[in-house]
PyMOL Python script that loads the backbone (N, CA, C, O; Angstrom):
from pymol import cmd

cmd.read_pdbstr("""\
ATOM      1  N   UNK A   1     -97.789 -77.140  56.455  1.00  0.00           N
ATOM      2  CA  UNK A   1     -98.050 -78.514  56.823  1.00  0.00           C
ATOM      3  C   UNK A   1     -98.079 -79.363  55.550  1.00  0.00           C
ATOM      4  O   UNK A   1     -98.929 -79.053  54.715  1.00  0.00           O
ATOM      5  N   UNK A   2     -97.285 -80.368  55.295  1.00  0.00           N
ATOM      6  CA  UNK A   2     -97.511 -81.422  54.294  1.00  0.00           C
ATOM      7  C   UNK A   2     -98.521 -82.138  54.468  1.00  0.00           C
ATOM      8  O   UNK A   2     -99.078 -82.388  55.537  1.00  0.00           O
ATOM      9  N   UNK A   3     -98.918 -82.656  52.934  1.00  0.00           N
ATOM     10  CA  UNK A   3     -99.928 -83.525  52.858  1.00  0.00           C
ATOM     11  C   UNK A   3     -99.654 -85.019  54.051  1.00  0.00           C
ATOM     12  O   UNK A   3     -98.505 -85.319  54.375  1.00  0.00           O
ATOM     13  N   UNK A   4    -100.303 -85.442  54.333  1.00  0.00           N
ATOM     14  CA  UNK A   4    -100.925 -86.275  55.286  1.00  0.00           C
ATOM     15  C   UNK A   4    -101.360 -87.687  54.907  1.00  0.00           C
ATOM     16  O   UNK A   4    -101.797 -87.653  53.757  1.00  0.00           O
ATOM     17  N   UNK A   5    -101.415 -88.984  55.453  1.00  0.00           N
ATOM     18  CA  UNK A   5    -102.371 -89.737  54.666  1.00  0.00           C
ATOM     19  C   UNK A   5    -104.044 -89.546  55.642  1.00  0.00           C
ATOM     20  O   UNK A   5    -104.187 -89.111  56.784  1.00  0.00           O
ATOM     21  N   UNK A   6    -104.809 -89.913  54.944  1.00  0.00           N
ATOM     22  CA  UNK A   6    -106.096 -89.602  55.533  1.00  0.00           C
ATOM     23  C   UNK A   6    -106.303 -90.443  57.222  1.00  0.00           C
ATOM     24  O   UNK A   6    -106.959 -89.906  58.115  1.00  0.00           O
ATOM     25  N   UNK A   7    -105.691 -91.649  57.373  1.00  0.00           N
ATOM     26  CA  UNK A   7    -106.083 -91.930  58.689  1.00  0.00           C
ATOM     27  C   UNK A   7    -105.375 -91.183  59.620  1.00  0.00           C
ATOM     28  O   UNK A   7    -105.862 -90.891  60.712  1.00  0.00           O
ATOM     29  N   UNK A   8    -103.857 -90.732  59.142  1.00  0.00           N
ATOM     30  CA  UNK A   8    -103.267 -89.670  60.398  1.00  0.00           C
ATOM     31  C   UNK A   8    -104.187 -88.556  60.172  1.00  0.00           C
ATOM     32  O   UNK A   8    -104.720 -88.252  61.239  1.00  0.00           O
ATOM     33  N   UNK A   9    -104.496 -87.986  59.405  1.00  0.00           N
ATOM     34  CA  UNK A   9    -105.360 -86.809  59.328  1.00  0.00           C
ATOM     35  C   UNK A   9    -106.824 -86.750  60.096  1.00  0.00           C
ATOM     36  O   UNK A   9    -107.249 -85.751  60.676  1.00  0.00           O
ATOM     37  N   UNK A  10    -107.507 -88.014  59.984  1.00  0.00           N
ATOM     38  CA  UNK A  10    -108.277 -88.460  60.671  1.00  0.00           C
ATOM     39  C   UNK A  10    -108.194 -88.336  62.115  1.00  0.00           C
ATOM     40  O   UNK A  10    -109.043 -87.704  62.742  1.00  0.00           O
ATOM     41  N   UNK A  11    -107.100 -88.974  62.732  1.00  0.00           N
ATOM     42  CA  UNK A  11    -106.645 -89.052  64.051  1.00  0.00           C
ATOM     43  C   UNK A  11    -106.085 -88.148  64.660  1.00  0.00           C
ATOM     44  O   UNK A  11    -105.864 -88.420  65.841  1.00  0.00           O
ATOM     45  N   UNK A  12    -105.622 -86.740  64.173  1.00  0.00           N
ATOM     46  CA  UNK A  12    -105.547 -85.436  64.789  1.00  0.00           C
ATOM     47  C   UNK A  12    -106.666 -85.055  64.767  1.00  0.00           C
ATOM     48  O   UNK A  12    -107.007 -84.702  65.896  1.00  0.00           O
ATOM     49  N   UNK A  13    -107.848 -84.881  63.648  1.00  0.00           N
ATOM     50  CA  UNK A  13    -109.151 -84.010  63.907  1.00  0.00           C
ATOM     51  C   UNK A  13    -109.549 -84.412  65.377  1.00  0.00           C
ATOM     52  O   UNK A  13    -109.666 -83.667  66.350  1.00  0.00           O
ATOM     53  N   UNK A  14    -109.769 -86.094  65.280  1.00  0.00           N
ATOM     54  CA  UNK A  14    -110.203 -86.244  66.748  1.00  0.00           C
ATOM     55  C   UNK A  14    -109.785 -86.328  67.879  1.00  0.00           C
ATOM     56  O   UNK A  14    -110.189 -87.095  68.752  1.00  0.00           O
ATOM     57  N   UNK A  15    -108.779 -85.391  67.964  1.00  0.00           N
ATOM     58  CA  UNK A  15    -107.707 -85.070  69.402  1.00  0.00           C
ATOM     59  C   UNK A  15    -107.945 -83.571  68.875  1.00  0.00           C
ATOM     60  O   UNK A  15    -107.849 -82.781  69.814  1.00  0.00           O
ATOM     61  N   UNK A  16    -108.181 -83.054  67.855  1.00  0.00           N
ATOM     62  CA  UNK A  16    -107.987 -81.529  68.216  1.00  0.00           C
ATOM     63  C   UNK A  16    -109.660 -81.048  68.107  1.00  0.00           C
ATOM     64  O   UNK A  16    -110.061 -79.884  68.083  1.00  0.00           O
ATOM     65  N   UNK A  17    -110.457 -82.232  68.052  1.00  0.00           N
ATOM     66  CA  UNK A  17    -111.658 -81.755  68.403  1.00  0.00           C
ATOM     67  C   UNK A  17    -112.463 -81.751  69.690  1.00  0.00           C
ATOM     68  O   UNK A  17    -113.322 -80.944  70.046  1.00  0.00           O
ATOM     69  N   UNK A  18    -111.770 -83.366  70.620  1.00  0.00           N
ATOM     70  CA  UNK A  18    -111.504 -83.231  71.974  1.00  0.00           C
ATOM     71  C   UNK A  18    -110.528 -82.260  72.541  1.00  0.00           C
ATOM     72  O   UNK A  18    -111.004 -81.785  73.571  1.00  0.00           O
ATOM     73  N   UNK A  19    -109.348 -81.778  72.272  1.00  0.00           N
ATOM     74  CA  UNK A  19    -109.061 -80.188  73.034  1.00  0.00           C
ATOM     75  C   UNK A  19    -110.133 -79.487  73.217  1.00  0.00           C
ATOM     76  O   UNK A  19    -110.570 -79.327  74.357  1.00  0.00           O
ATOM     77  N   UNK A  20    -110.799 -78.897  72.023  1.00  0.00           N
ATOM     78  CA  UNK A  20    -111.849 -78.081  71.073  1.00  0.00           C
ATOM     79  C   UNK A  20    -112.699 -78.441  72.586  1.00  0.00           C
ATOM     80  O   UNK A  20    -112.849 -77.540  73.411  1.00  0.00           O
ATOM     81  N   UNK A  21    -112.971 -79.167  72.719  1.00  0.00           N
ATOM     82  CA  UNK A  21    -114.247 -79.453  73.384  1.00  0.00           C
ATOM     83  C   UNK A  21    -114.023 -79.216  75.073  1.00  0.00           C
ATOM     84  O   UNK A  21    -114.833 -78.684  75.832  1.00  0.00           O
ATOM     85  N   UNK A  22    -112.984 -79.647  75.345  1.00  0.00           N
ATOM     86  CA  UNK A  22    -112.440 -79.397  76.266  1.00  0.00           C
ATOM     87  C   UNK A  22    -111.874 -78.150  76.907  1.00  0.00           C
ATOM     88  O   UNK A  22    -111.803 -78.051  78.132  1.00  0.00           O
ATOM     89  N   UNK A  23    -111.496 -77.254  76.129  1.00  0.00           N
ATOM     90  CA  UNK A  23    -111.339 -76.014  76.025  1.00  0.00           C
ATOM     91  C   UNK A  23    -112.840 -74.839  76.235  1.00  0.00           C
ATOM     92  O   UNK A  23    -112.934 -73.763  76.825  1.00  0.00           O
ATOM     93  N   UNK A  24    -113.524 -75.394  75.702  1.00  0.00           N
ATOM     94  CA  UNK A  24    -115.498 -74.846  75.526  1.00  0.00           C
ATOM     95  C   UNK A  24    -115.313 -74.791  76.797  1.00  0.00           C
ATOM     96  O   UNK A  24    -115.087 -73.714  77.349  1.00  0.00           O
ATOM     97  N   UNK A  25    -115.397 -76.222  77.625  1.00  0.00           N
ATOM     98  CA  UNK A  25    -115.980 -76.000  78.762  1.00  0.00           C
ATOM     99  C   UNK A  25    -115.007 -75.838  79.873  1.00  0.00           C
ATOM    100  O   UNK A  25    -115.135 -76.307  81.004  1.00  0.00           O
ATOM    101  N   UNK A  26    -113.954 -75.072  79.395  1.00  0.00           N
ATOM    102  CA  UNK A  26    -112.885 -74.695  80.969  1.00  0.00           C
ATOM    103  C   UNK A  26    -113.680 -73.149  80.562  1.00  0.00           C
ATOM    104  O   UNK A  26    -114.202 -72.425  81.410  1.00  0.00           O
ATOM    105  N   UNK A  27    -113.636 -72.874  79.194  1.00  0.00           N
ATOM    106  CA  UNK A  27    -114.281 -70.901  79.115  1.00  0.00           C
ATOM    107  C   UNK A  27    -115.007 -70.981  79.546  1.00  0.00           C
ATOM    108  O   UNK A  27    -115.112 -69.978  80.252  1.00  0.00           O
ATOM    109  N   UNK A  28    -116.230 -71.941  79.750  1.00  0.00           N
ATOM    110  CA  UNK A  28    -117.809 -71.622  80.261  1.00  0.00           C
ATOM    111  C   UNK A  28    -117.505 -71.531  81.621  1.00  0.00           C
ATOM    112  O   UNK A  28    -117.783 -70.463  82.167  1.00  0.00           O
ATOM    113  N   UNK A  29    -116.972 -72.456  82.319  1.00  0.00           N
ATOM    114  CA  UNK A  29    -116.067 -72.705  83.752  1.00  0.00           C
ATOM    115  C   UNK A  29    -115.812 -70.728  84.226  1.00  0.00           C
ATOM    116  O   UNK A  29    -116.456 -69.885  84.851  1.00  0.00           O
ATOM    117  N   UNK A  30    -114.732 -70.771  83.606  1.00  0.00           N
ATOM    118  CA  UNK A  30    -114.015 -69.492  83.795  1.00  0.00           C
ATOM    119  C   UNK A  30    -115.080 -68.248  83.968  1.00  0.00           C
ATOM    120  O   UNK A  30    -115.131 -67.544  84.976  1.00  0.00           O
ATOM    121  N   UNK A  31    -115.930 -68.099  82.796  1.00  0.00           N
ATOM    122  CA  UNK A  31    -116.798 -66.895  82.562  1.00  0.00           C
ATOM    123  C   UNK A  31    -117.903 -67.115  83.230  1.00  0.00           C
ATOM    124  O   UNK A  31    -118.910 -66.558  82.795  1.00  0.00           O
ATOM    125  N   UNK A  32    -118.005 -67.806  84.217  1.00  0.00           N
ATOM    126  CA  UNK A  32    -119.068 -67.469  85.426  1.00  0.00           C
ATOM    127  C   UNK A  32    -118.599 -67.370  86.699  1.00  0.00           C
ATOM    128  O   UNK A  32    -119.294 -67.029  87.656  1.00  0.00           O
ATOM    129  N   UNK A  33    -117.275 -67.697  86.752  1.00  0.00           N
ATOM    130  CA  UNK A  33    -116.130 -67.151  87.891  1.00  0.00           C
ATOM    131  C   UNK A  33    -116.011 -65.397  88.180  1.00  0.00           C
ATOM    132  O   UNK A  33    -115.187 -64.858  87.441  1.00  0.00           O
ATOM    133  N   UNK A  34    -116.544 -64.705  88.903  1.00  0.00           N
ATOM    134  CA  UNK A  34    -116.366 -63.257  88.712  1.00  0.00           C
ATOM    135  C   UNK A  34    -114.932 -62.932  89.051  1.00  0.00           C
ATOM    136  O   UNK A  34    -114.406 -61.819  89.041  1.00  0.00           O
ATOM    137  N   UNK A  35    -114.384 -64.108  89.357  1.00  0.00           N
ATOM    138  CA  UNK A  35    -112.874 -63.951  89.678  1.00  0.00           C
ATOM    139  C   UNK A  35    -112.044 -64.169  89.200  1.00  0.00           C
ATOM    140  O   UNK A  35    -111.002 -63.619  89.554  1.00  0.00           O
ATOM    141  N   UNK A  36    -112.051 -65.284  87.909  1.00  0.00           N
ATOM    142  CA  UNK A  36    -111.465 -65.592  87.257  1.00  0.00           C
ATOM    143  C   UNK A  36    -110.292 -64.617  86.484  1.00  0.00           C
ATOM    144  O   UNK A  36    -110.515 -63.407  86.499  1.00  0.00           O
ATOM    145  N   UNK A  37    -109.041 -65.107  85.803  1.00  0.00           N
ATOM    146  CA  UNK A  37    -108.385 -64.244  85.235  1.00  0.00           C
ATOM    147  C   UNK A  37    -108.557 -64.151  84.037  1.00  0.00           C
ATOM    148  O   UNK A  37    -108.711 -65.116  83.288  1.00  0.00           O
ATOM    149  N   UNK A  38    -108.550 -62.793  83.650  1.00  0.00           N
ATOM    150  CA  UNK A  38    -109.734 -62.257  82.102  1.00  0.00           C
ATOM    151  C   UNK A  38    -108.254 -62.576  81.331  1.00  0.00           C
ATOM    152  O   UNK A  38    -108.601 -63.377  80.463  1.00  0.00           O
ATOM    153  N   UNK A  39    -106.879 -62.392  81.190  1.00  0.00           N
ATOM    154  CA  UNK A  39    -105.946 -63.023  80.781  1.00  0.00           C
ATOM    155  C   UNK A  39    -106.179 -64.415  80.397  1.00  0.00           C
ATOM    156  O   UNK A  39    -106.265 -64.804  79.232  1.00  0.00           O
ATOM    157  N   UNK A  40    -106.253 -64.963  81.186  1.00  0.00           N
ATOM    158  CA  UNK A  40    -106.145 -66.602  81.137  1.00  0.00           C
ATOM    159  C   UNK A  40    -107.492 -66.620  80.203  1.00  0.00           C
ATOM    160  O   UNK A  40    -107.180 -67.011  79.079  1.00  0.00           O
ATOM    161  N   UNK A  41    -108.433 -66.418  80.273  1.00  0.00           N
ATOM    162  CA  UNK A  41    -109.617 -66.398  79.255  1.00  0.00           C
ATOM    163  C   UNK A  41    -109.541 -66.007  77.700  1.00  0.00           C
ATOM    164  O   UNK A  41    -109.988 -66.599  76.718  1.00  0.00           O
ATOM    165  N   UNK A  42    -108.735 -64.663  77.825  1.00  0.00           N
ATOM    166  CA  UNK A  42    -108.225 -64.370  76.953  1.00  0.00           C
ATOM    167  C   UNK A  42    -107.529 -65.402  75.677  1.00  0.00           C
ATOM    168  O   UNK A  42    -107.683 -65.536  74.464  1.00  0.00           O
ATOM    169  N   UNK A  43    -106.740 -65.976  76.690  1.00  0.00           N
ATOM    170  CA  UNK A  43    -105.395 -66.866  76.181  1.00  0.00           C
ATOM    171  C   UNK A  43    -106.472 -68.174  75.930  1.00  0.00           C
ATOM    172  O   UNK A  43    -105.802 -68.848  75.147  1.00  0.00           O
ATOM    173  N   UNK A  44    -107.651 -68.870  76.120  1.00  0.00           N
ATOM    174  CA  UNK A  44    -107.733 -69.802  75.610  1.00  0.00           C
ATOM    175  C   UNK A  44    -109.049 -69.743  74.843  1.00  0.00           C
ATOM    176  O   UNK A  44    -109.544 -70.742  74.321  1.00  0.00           O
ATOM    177  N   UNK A  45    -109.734 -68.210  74.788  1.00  0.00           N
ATOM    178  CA  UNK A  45    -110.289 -68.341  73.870  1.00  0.00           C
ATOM    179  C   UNK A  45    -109.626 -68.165  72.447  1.00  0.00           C
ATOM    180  O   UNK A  45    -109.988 -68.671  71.384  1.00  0.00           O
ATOM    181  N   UNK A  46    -108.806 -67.513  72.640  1.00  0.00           N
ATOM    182  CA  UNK A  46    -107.579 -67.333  71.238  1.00  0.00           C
ATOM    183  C   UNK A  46    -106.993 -68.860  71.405  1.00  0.00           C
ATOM    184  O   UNK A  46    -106.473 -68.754  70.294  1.00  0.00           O
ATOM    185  N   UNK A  47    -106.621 -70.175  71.805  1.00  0.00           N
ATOM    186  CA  UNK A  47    -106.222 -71.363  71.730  1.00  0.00           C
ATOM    187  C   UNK A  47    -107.326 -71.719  70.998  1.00  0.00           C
ATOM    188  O   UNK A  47    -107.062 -71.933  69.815  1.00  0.00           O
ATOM    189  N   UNK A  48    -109.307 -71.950  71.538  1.00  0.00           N
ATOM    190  CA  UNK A  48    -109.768 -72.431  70.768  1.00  0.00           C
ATOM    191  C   UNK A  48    -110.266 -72.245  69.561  1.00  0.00           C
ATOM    192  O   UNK A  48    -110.909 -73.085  68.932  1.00  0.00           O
ATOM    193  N   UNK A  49    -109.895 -70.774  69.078  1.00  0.00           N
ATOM    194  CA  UNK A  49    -109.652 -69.993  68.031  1.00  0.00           C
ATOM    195  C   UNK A  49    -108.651 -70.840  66.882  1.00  0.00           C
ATOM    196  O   UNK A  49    -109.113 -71.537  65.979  1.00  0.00           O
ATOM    197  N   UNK A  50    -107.444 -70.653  67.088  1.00  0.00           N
ATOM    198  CA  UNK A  50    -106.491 -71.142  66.659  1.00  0.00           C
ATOM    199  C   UNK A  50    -106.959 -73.377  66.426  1.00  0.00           C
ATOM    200  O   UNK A  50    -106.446 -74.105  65.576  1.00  0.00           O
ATOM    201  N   UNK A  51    -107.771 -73.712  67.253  1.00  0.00           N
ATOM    202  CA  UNK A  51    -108.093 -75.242  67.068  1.00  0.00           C
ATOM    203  C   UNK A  51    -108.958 -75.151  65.830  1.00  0.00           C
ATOM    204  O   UNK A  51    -108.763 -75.835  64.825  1.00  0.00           O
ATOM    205  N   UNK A  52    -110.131 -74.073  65.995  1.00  0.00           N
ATOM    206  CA  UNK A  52    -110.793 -74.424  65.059  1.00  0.00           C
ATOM    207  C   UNK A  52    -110.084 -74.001  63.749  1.00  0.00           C
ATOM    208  O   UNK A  52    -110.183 -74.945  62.965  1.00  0.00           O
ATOM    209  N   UNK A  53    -109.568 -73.213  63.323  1.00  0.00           N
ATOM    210  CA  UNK A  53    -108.742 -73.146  62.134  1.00  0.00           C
ATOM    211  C   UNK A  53    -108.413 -74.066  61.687  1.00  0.00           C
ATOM    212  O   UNK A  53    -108.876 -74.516  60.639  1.00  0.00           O
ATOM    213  N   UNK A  54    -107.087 -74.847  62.699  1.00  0.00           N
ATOM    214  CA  UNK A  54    -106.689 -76.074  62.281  1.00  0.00           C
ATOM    215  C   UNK A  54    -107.501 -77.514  61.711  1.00  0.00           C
ATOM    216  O   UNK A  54    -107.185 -78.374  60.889  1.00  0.00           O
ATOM    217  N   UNK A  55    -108.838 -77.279  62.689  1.00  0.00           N
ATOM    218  CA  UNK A  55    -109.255 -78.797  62.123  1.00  0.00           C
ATOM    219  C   UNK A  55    -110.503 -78.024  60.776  1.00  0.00           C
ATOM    220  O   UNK A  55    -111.377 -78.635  60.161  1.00  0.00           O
ATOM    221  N   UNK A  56    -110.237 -76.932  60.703  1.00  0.00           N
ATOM    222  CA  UNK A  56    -110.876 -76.625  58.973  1.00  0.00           C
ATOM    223  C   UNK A  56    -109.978 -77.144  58.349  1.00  0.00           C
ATOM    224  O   UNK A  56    -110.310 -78.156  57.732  1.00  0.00           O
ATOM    225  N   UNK A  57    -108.360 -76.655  58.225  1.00  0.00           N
ATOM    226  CA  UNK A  57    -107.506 -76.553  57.155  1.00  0.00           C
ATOM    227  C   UNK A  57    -107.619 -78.488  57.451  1.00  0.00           C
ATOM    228  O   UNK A  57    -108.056 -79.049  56.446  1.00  0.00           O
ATOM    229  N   UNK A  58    -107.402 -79.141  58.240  1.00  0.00           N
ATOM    230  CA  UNK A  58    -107.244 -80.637  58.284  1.00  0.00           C
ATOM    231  C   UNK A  58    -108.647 -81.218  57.711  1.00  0.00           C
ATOM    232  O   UNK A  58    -108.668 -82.365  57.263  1.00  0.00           O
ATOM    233  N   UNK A  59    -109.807 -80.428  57.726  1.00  0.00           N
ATOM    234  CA  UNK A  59    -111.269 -81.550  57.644  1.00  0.00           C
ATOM    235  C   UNK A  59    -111.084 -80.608  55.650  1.00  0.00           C
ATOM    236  O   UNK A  59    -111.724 -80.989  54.670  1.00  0.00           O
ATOM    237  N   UNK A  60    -110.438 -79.860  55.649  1.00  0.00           N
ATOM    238  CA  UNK A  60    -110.155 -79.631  53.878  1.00  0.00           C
ATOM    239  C   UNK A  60    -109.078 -80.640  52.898  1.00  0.00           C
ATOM    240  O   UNK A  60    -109.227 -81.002  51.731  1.00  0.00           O
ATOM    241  N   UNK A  61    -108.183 -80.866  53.671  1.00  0.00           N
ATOM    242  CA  UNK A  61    -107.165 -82.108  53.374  1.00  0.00           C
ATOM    243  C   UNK A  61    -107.840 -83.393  53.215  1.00  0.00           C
ATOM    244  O   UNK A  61    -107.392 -84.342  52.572  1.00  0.00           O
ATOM    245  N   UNK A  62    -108.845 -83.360  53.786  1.00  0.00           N
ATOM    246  CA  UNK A  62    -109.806 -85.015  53.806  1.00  0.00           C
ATOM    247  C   UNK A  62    -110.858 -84.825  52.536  1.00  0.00           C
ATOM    248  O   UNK A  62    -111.706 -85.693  52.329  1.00  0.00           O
ATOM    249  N   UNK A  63    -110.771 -83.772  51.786  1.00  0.00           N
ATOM    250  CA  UNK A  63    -111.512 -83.297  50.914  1.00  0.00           C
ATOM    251  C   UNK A  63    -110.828 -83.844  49.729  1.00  0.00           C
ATOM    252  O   UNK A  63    -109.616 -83.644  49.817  1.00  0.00           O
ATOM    253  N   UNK A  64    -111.226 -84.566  48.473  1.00  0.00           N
ATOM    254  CA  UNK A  64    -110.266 -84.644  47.412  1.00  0.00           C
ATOM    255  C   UNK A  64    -110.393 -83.766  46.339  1.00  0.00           C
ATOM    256  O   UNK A  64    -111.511 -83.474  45.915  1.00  0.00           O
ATOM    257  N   UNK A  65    -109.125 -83.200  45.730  1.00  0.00           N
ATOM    258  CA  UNK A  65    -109.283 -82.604  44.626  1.00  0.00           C
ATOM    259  C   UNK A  65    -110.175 -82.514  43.488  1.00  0.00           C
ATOM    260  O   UNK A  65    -110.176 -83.496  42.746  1.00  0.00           O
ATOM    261  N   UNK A  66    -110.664 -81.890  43.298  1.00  0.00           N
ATOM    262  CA  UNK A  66    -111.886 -82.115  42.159  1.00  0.00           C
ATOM    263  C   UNK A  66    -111.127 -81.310  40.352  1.00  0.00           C
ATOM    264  O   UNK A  66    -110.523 -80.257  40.150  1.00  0.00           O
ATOM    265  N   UNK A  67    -111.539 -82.381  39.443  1.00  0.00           N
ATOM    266  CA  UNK A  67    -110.834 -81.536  38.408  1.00  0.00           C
ATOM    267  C   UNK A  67    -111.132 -80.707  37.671  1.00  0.00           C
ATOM    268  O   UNK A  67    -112.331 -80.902  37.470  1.00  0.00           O
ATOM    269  N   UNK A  68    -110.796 -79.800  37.059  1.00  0.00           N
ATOM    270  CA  UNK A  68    -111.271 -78.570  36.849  1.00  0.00           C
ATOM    271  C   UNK A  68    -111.873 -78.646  35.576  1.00  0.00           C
ATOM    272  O   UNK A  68    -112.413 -77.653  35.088  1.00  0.00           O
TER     273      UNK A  68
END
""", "prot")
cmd.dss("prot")
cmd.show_as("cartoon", "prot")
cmd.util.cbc("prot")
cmd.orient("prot")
């Protein structure tokens, strides 16, 4: 991923922190379903897996270089 300017960078955290959030509560949804499909659970706890990564590596980009 290339560098970014900080307000686009800004404006994905807070769409991939609403997924993030949105995602929480379809698993909580799901995992009190005794019926639910353990696949499909599977698959979006590994999605909100994969979100939070992203908005580390993005909330580190909003970080400025410090000199050594």
């Amino acid at each position: 991923m290339h560098s970014l300017d900080p307000a686009e960078i800004t404006r994905q955290l807070v769409e991939l922190r609403q997924e993030h959030r949105d995602l929480d509560a379809a698993i909580a949804r799901l995992s009190v379903d005794s019926a639910s499909d353990e696949l499909q659970l599977k698959r979006l706890k590994k999605r909100k897996l994969r979100l939070k990564d992203m908005i580390a590596y993005l909330e580190n980009q909003l970080i400025p270089d410090q000199p050594a």
